[in-house]
N, C-alpha and C positions, 0 to 999 in steps of 0.2 A: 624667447627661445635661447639655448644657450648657444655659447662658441661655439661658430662652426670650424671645422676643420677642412680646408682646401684636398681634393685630391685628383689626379688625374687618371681616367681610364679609358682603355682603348675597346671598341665595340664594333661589330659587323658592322658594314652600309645596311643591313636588315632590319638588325636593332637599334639602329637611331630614325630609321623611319616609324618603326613600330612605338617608340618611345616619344617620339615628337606628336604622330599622332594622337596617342594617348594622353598624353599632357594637355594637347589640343583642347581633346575632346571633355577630358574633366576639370578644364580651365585652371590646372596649375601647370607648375615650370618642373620642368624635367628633373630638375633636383631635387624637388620634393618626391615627384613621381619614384625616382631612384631611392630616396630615404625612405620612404615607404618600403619598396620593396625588401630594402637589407631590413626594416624591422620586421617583416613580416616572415623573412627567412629564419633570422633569430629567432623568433615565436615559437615557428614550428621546428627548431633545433630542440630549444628547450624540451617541447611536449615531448617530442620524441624521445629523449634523454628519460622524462621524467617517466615516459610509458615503460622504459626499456631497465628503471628501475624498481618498476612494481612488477614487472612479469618476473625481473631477476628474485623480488621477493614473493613471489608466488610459487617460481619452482623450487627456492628455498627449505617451503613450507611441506612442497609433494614429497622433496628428499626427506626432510623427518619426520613426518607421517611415515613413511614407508619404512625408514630405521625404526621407529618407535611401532610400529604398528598398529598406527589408529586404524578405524574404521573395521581391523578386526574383528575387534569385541575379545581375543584371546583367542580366538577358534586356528586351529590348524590343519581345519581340513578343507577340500576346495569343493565345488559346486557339482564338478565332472565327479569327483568321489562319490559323493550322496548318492548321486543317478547309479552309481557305478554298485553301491551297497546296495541300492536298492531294486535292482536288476538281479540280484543274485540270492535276494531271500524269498 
């Protein structure tokens, strides 16, 4: 394992009963239990970061589709139109 690094932190009476227990019960010591938890925090930081960079390039993609106008086909006329032509011949 590498250097550990010493640190001190202050917790509710709640949470070092909840934390003791847990350690208890999965037969490690509260610092692991604790290091555990900061890496599984950081996990789901990353993920999130990395989700919150594919949706940013997802709307990326809606923005220039819609400048470019895919999905058109080149057509300029809308759907309520057609109905609208086709109602009046």
């Amino acid at each position: 394992m590498a250097r550990m690094v010493r640190k001190q932190i202050v917790i509710a009476p709640e949470q070092e009963r909840a934390l003791q227990a847990h350690a208890r019960a999965l037969g490690v010591s509260q610092s692991s239990l604790i290091r555990q938890a900061i890496d599984l925090l950081l996990e789901q930081a990353e993920e999130q970061e990395r989700r919150r960079e594919a949706w940013a390039m997802v709307e990326d993609e809606w923005r220039r589709a819609d400048r470019e106008g895919w999905g058109s086909g080149g057509r300029t006329w809308t759907r309520e139109e057609l109905h609208e032509r086709g109602r009046a011949d």
